[in-house]
C-alpha positions as CSV (number, residue, x, y, z in Angstrom):
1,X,0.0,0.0,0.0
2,X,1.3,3.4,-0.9
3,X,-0.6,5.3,1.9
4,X,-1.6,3.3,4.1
5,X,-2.5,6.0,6.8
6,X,-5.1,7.2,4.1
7,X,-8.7,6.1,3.5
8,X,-10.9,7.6,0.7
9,X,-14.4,7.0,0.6
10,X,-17.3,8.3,-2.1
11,X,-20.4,8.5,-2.1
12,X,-22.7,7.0,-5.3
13,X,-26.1,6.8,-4.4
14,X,-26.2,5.6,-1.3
15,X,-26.1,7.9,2.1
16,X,-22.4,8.5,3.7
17,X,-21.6,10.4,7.0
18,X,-18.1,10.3,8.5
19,X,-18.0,11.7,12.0
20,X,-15.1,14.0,12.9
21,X,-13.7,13.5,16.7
22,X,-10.9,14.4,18.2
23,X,-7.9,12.9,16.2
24,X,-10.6,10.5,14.8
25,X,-13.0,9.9,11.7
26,X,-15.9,7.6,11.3
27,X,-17.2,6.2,8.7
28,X,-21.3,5.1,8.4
29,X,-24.3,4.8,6.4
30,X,-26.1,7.7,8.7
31,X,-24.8,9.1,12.2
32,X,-26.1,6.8,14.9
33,X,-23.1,4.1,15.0
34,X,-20.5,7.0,15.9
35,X,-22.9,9.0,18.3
36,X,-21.2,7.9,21.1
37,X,-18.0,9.3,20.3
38,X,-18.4,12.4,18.7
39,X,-21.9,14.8,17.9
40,X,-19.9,16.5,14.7
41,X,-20.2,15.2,11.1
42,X,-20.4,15.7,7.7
43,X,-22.9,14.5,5.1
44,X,-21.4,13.8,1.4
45,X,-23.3,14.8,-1.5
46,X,-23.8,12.4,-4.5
47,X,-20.5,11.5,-6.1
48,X,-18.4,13.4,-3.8
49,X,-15.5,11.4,-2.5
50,X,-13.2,12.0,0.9
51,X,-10.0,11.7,1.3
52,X,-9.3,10.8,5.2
53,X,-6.3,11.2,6.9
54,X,-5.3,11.2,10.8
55,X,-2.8,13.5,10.2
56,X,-4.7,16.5,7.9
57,X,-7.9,18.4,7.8
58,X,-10.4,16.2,5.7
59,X,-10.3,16.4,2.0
60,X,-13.5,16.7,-0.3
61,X,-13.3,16.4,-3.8
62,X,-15.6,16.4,-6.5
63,X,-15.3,12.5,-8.4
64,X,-16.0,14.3,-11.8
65,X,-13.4,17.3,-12.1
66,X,-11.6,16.7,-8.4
67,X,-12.7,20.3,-7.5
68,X,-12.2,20.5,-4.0
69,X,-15.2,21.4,-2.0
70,X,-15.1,23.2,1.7
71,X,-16.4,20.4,4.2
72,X,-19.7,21.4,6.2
73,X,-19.1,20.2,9.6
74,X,-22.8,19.7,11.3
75,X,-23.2,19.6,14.7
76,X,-26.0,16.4,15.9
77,X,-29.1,17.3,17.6
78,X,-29.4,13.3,18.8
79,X,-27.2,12.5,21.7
80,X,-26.5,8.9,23.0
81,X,-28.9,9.0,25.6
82,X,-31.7,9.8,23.2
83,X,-30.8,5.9,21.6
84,X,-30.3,4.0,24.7
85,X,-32.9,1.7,26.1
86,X,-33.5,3.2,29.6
87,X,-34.7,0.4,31.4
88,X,-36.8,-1.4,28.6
89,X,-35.1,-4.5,26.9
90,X,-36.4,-3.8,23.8
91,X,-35.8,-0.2,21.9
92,X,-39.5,-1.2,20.1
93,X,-41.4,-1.4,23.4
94,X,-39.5,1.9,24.7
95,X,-40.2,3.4,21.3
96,X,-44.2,3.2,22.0
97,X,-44.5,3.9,25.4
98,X,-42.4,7.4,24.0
99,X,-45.6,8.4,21.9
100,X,-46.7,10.5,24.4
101,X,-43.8,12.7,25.0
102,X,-43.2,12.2,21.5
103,X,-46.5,14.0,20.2
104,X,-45.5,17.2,22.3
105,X,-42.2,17.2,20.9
106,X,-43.7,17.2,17.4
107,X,-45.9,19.5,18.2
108,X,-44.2,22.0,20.6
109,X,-43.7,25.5,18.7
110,X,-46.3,25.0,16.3
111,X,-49.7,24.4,18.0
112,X,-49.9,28.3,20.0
113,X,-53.3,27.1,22.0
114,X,-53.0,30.8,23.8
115,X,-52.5,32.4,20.3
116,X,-55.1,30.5,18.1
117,X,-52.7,30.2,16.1
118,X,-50.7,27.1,14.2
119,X,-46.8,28.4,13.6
120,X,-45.2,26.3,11.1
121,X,-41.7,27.8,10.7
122,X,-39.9,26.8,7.2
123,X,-42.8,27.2,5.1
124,X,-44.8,29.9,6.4
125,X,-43.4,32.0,3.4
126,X,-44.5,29.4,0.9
127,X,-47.9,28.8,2.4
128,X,-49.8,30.4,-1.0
129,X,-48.3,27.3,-3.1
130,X,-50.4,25.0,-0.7
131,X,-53.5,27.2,-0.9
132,X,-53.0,27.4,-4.9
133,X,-52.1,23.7,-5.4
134,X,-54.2,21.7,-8.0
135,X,-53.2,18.6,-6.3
136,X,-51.0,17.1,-4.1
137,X,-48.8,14.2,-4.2
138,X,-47.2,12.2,-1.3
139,X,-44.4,9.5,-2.5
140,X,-43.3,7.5,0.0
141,X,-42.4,3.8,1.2
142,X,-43.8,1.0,4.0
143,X,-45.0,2.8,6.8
144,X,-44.3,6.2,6.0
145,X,-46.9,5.4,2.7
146,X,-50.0,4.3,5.2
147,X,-49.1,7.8,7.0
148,X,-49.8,9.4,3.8
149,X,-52.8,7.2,3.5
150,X,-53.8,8.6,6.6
151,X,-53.5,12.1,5.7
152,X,-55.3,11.6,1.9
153,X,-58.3,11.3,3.9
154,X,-57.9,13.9,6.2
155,X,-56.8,16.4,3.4
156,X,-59.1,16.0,1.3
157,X,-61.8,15.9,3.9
158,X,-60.5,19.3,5.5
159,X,-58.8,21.3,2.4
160,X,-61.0,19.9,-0.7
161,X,-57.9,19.2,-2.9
162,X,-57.1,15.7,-4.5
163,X,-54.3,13.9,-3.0
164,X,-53.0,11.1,-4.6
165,X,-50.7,8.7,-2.2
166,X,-47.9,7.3,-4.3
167,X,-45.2,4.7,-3.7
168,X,-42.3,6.1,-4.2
169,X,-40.6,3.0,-5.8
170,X,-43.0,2.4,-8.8
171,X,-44.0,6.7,-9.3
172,X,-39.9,6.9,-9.8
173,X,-39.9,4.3,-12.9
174,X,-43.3,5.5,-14.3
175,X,-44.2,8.3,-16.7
176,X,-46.5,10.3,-13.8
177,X,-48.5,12.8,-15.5
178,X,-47.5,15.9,-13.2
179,X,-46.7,19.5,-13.7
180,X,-45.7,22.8,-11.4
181,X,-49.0,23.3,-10.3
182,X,-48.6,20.5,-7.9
183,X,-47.4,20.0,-4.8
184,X,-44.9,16.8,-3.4
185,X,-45.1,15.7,-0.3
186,X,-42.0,12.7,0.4
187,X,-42.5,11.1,3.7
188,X,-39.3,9.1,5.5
189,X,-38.5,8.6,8.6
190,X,-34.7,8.3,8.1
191,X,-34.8,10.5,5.2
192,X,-32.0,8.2,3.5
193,X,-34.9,6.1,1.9
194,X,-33.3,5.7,-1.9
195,X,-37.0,5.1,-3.8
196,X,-38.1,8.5,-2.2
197,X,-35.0,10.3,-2.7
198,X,-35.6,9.4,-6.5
199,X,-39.0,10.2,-6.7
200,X,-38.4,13.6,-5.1
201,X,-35.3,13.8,-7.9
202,X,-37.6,13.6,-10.4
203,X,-40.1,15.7,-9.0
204,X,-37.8,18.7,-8.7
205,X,-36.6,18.2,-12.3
206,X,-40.4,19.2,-13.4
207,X,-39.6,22.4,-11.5
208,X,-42.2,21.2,-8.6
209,X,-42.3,22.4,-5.3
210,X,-41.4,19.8,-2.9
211,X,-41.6,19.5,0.7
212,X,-40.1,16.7,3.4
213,X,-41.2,15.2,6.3
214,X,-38.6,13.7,8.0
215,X,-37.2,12.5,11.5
216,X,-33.4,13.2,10.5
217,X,-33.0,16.9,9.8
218,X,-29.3,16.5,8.3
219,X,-31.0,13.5,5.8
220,X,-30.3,13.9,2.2
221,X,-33.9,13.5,1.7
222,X,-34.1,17.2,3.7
223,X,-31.3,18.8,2.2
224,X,-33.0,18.3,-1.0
225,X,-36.4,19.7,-0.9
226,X,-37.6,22.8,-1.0
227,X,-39.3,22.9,2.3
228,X,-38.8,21.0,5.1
229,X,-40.7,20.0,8.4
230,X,-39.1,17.5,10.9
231,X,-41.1,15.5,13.2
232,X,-38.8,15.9,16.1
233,X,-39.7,12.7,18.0
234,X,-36.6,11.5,19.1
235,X,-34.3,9.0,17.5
236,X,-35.8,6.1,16.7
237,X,-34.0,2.3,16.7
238,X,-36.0,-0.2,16.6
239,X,-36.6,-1.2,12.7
240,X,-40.5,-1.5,12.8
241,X,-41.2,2.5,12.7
242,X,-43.7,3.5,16.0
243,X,-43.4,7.0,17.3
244,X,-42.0,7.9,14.0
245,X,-45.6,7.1,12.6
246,X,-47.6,8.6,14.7
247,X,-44.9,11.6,14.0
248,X,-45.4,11.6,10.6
249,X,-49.6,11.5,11.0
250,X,-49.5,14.6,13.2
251,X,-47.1,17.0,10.9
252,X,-49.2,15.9,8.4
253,X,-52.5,16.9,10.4
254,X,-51.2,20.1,11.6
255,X,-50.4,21.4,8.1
256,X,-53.4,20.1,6.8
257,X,-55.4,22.2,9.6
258,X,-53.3,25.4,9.1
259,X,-54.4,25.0,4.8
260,X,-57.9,24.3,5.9
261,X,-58.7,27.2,8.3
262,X,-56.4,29.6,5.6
263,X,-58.6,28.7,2.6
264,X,-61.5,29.3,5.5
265,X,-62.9,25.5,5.1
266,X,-63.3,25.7,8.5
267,X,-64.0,28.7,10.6
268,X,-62.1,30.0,13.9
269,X,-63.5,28.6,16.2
270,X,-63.6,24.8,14.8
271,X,-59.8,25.7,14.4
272,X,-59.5,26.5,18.0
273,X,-61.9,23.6,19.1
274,X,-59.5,21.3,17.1
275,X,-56.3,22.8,18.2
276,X,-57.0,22.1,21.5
277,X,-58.5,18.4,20.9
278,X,-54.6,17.9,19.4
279,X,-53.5,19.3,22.5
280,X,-54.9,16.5,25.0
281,X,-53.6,13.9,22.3
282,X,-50.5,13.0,24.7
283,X,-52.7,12.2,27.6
284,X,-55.1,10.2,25.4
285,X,-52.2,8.2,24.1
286,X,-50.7,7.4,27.4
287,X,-54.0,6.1,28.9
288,X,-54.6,3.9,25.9
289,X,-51.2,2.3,26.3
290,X,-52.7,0.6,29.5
291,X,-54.4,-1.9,27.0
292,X,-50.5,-3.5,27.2
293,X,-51.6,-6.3,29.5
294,X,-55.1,-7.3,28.0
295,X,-53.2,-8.1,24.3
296,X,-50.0,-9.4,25.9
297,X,-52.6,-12.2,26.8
298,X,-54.1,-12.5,23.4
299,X,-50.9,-12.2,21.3
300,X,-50.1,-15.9,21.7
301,X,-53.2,-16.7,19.1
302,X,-51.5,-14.4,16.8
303,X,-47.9,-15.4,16.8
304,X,-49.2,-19.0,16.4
305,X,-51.5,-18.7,13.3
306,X,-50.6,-19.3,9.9
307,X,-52.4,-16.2,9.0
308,X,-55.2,-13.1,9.8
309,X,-56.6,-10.5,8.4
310,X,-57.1,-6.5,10.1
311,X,-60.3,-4.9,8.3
312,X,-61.2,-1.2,8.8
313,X,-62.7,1.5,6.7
314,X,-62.1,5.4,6.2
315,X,-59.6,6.2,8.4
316,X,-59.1,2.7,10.2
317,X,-58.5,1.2,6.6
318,X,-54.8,2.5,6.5
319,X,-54.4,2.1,10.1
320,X,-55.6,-1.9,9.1
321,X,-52.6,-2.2,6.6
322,X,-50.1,-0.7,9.2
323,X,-51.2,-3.6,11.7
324,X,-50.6,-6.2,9.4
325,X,-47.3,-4.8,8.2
326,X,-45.9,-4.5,11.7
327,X,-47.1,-8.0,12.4
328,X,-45.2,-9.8,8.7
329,X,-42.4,-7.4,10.2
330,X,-41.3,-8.7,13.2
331,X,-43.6,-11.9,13.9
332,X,-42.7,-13.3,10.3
333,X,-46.7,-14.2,10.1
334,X,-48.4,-13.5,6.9
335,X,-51.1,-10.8,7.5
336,X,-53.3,-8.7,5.3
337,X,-54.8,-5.6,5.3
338,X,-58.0,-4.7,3.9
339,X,-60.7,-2.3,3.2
340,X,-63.7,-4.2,5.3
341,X,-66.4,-3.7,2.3
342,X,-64.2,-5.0,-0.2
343,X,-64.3,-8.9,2.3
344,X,-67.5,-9.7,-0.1
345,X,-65.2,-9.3,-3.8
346,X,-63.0,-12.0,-2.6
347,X,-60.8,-12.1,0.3
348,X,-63.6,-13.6,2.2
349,X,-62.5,-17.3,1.1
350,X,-59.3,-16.6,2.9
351,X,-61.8,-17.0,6.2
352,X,-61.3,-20.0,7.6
353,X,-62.4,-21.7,11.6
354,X,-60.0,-20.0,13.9
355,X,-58.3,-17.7,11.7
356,X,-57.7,-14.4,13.6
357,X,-58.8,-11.0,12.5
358,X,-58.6,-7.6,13.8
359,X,-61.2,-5.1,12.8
360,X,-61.2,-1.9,13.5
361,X,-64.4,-0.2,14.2
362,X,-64.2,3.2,15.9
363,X,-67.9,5.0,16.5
364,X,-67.8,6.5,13.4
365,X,-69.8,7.2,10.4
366,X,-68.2,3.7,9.4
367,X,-69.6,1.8,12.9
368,X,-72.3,0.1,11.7
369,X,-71.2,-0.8,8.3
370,X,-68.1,-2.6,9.6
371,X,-70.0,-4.0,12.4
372,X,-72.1,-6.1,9.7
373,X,-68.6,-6.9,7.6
374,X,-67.8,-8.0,11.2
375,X,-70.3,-10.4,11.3
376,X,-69.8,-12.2,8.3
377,X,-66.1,-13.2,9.2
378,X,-67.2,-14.3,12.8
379,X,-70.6,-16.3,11.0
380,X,-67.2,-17.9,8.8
381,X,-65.4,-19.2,12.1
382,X,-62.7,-16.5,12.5
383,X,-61.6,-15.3,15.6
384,X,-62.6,-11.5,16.0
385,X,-60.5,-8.9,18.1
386,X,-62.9,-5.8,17.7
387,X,-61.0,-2.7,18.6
388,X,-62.9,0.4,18.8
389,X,-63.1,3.4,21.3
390,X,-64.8,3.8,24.7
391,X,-68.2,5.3,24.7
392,X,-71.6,5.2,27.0
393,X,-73.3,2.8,24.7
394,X,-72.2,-0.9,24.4
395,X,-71.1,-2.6,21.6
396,X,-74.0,-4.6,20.7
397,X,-72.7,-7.6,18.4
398,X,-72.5,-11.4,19.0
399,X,-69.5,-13.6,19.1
400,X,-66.3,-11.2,19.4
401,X,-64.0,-12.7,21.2
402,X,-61.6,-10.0,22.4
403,X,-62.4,-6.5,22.7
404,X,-60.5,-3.6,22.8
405,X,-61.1,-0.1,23.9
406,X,-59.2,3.0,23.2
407,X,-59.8,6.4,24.4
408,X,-62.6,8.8,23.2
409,X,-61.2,11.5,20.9
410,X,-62.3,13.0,17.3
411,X,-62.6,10.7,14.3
412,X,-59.5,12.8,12.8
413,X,-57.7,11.6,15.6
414,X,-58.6,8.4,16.6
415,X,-55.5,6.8,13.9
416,X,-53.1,7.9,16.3
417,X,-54.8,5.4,19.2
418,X,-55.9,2.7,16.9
419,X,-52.2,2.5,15.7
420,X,-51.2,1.8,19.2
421,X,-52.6,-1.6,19.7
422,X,-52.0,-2.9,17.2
423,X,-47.9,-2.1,17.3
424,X,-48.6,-4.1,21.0
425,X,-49.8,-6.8,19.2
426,X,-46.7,-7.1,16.8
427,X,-44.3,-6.9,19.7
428,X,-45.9,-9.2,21.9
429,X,-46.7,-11.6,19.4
430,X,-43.1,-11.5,18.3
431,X,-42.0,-12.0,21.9
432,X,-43.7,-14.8,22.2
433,X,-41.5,-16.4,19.2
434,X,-38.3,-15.6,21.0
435,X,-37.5,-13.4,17.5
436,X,-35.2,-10.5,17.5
437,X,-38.0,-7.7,18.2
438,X,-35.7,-4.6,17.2
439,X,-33.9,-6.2,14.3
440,X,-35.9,-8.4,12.3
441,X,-34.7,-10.6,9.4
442,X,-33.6,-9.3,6.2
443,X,-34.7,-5.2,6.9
444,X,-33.0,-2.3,7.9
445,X,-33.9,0.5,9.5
446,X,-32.6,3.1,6.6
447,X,-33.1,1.2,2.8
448,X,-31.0,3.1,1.3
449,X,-30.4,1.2,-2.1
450,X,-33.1,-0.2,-4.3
């Protein structure tokens, strides 16, 4: 070797942060491996290349004309305490009971309760691009896609534009029909995710505005939109996204509020009544997270079947798909999601004697309809958990056999407590197996290559 006190390293692609210490560099895929010794780094850009040496400053270089480019040393919001496990044996199980204090982080700054006001610093300049948009479209991947699911409803319910929820690895290899009247939305929680980072490539190449929501602020996925708007919940470890989620639902909620009560969709005092529903959100969340015991007891039915199903409509019907992912995720069992009117055009043959299913049927404009699609998977043999949310009046069907209660809240936000059984479930169930709850087979927290 010529030099070998001399590393270089490039970046093509994929994400690459090296961590500058004290007489030290590190070299990793994003910053959390080198936390713990040092809070500085810097972020490469695509098909920059470093030169790394103990005993000089570090080189940057262009790969195509070896310009040399002045290194941008970022200092880390996340510290190491932020990642450890502090007192739970599982980062997953610490990761949900954070939800509450996660929600005010996301939120602190931006919901003003005293002011009437929602502040959302970054794009409060840019806010008559929203109110003007013909459409907007949210690319993303896994969970971060059902979060947009979550917020097509709720968008279009509170702003009256069409939203179309794309993922981000087929929209980046088709020929979307999309122009600058539109707005991008990319949802990641590591903000490293290579489909989305494409499909917001392309997007800006059509001269459209785009805007990220991520958990990582220094993400390449941030530094290459327009706008950005972090969901400040903490770092998250655990591969099967949680907090992160529920992160990614709220940002998405509170901008959707602040376009609604601008175009005057809603008037001020429904935007004040709902500002300070959002408010009590954390409290709701922590009380519904004492369901822990009742489906640690049920999870065993789960983890052992060859199969189930999680049915929900409106706003429950994304919530039903994030269930079943997070259980394929980390209890390896195959699970489906699905609208609960849609059982009759097929999926209904897949009921069988014992099979388990999860619907979700919140008091809702939904209840009753998904009460009787209920019903026709119990009259089939399966094995009902009904989760819905606490009320006066009973639940008056036949043959459940679990039920589950989460708080009382407003339809908008009853995804963020219908979410939270069901990542119980997964863990639990995965628990049972004796699997590796916070790194399951064959996934990785950031996919940062195709």
């Amino acid at each position: 070797m010529k030099k070998p006190n001399e590393i270089v390293a490039a970046r093509l692609g994929s994400p690459l942060a090296i961590g500058v210490g004290e007489g030290e560099f590190f070299i990793a895929s994003d910053a959390s491996p080198f936390l713990e010794y040092t809070n500085n780094a810097v972020y490469l850009e695509d098909e920059e290349m470093a030169i790394i040496s103990l005993h000089n400053p570090l080189n940057i270089r262009k790969i195509k004309d070896d310009r040399l480019v002045s290194p941008y040393v970022q200092e880390l919001k996340i510290n190491l305490e932020q990642i450890e496990k502090g007192g739970y044996d599982h980062f997953m199980l610490k990761e949900i009971f954070e939800q509450p204090h996660a929600i005010k982080d996301t939120y602190r700054g931006r919901l003003l309760t005293d002011e009437g006001i929602i502040k959302m610093a970054g794009i409060e300049d840019h806010m008559a691009k929203f109110l003007n948009a013909n459409r907007i479209i949210i690319v993303a991947c896994g969970t971060s896609w059902h979060a947009g699911l979550v917020a097509e409803y709720i968008i279009e319910e509170l702003v009256r534009v069409p939203v179309e929820v794309e993922y981000a690895s087929e929209f980046r290899y088709r020929n979307p029909v999309i122009d600058n009247s539109d707005v991008v939305i990319a949802i990641s929680q590591s903000g490293e995710t290579a489909d989305t980072f494409a499909a917001l490539e392309l997007c800006k190449k059509n001269k459209m505005k785009t805007l990220s929501i991520v958990n990582v602020v220094e993400s390449s996925i941030a530094r290459n939109s327009d706008l950005v708007l972090p969901i400040h919940c903490g770092a998250e470890i655990g591969v099967a996204s949680t907090k992160a989620f529920t992160g990614q639902m709220l940002v998405l909620y509170i901008l959707t509020l602040k376009i609604s009560f601008l175009k005057k969709n809603i008037d001020k005092n429904m935007f004040e009544k709902k500002i300070k529903e959002l408010k009590k959100l954390p409290k709701l969340i922590k009380a519904t997270l004492s369901v822990e015991s009742e489906i640690e007891n049920i999870s065993n039915t789960f983890a052992n079947a060859k199969g189930s199903m999680f049915l929900g409509r409106g706003f429950a019907y994304p919530i039903a798909m994030e269930g079943a992912l997070k259980l394929k995720e980390l209890c390896y069992v195959h699970a489906e999601g699905y609208p609960a009117g849609e059982m009759k055009h097929g999926p209904l043959a897949l009921i069988e004697e014992g099979i388990p299913v999860v619907v979700l049927a919140p008091r809702d404009k939904y209840y009753e309809k998904t009460l009787s699609n209920m019903q026709e998977v119990i009259s089939r043999g399966a094995k009902v958990l009904l989760i819905s949310n606490k009320s006066k009046d009973e639940i008056s069907s036949e043959n459940v056999w679990k039920t589950i209660e989460v708080e009382k809240t407003s339809d908008e936000l009853l995804p963020f407590l219908l979410t939270l059984p069901l990542q119980i479930l997964a863990f639990h169930s995965a628990k049972n197996k004796g699997y590796d709850i916070d790194k399951p087979r064959n996934l990785a927290k950031s996919v940062t290559v195709e």
